[in-house]
N, C-alpha and C positions, 0 to 999 in steps of 0.2 A: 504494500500500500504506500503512494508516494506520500507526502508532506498533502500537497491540498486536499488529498482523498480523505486524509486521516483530519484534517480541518472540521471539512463537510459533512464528517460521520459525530466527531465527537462534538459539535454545535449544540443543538435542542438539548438533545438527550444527559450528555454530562450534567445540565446547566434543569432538568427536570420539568424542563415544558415543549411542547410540541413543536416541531419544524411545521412551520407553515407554508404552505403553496401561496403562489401571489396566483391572488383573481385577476382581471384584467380589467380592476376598476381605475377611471384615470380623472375619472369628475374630480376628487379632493388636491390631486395635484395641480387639476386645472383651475380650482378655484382659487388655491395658496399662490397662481401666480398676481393674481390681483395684492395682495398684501403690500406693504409699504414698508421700501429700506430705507436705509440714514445714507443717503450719498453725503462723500467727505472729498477733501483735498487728500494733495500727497503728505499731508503733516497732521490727517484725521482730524483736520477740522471741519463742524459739520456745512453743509453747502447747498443742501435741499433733503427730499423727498424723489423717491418713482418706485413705479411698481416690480416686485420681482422679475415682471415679465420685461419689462425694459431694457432694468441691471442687469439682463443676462442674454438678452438680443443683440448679437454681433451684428454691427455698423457694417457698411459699405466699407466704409473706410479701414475695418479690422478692429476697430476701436468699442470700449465696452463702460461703461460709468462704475464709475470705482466708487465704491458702499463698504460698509460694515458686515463682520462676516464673525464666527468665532470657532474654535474646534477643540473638542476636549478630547481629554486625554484619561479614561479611566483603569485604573491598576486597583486589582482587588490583594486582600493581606499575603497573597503569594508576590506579590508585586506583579504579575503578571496583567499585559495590557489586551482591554475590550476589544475588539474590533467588529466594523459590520460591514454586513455586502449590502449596497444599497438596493432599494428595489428594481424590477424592470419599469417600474410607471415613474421612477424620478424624472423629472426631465434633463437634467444637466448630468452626465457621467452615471447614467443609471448600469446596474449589476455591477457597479465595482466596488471593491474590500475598501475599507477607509478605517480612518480614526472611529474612536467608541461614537463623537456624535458631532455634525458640523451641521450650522444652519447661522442663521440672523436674529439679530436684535428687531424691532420692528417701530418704525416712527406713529404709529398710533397708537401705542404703549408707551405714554408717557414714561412712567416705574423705566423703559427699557432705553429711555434716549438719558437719561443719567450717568453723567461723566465720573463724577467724584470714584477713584480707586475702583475703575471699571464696573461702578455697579450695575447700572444698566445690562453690562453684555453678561453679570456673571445670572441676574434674573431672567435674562433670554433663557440663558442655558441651562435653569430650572425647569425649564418651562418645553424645551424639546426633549431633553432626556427623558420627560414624563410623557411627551409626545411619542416619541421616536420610539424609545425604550420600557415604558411602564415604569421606569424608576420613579418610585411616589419621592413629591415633593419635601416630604417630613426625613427624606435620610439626605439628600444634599441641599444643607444649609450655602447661606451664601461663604461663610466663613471655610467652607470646606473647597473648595473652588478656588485653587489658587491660578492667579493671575502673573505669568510668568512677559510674555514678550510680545507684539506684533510682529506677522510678517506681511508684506506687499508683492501680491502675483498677481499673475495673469494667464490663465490655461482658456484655450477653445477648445470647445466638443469636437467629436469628429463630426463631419458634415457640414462643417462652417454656418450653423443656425445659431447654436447656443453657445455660451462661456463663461468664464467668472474673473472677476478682476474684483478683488478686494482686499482692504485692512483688515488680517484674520487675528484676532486675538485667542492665545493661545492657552488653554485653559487645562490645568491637571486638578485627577479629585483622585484620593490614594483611601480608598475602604470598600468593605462587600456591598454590595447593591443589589436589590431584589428586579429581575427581568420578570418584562410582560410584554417583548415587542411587540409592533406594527406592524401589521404586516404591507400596507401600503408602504411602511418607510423603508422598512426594512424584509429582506429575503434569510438570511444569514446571520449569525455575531458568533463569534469564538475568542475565546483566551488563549496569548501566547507566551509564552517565555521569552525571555529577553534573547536566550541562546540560541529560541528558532524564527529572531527576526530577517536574521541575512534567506535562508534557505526559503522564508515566505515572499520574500519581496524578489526572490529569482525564480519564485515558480512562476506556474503558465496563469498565474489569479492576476486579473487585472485593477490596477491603485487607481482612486484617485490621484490630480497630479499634486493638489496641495499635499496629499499623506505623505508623497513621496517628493515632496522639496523638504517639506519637513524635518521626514527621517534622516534626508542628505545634511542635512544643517546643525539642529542639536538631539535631535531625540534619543541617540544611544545617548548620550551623555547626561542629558537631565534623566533618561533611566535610569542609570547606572548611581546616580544618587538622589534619589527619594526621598532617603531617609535626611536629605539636610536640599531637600529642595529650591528653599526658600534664600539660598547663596546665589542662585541662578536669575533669579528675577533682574530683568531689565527691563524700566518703561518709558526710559528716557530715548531708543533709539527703534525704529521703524526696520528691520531689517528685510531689502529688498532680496526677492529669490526667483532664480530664472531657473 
């Protein structure tokens, strides 16, 4: 059995809830693309309002509105990290493996346009892990959610329709968490060891590309110490990643 076989087997079942088939419902993705992002400057300042559907419609030009974005980072008391296959109804990189959970703050959530020590983006991301995941609200505090760095990308889909260009704040929560995924969000999630992240990211499973600027950047490293995290945090520098 290679590495993603052995993925795909030990998902649901290790974890004591059912693998879900995705129905080929697409109305809730179509409706999530009316929602409303914080479009920012290059120094995430804010600079308007537009809809998902905008922020993520490739221009003529190749060009895409850069908005707010966030991706956590979940490691249960093995320290081992969450990860999910997104659905096939996603519309931007759908069926591929990514971080425990990426999505947006939302400018008609006031609670979510709140600057002060990222609170805003860390209440988004209350708010989709219970989305995405079932993780109820009552086990990630905002206190738990730590707020480590921005990055600045830019990935298009294949097809030249969709892509993402955004300030992604990068967000780690280190404890067990009770799963109930989505199945509209989500197809997949699995736990990995830090030892089987090279042999995952060289198999035939396809990344998100923000997962995989990521992990090229700091994520062994903020792995590799958990236990003193909080040495890591940097908020003062935007790091751009191609």
């Amino acid at each position: 059995m290679n590495f993603v076989q052995r993925i795909s087997k030990f998902n649901f079942c290790n974890l004591g809830i059912r693998h879900f088939s995705v129905a080929s419902k697409t109305a809730p993705q179509i409706a999530a693309l009316e929602e409303q992002c914080i479009l920012v400057d290059e120094n995430d300042k804010v600079v308007g309002r537009a809809s998902k559907r905008d922020c993520h419609s490739l221009k003529a030009n190749g060009s895409l509105l850069l908005h707010r974005a966030f991706s956590v980072f979940v490691f249960n008391s093995k320290n081992q990290l969450l990860l999910q296959r997104r659905s096939s109804q996603k519309i931007t990189f759908p069926d591929c493996f990514t971080n425990t959970c990426c999505s947006h703050p939302l400018y008609d959530i006031p609670g979510e346009r709140e600057e002060n020590d990222a609170l805003g983006i860390r209440r988004a991301a209350q708010r989709r892990l219970r989305h995405e995941l079932g993780i109820p609200i009552e086990e990630v505090s905002i206190e738990d959610l730590k707020y480590l760095t921005r990055i600045h990308y830019q990935a298009n889909n294949d097809g030249g329709v969709w892509g993402e260009h955004e300030i992604d704040y990068i967000l780690f929560l280190h404890k067990d968490v009770t799963l109930l995924p989505n199945p509209d969000e989500v197809s997949e999630v699995c736990y990995i060891d830090r030892n089987e992240l090279d042999s995952f990211i060289n198999s035939s499973v396809h990344l998100t590309p923000w997962f995989r600027l990521i992990i090229n950047h700091n994520l062994r490293l903020w792995w590799d110490n958990l236990s003193n995290i909080t040495n890591f945090i940097d908020h003062s520098k935007i790091h751009k990643l191609q």
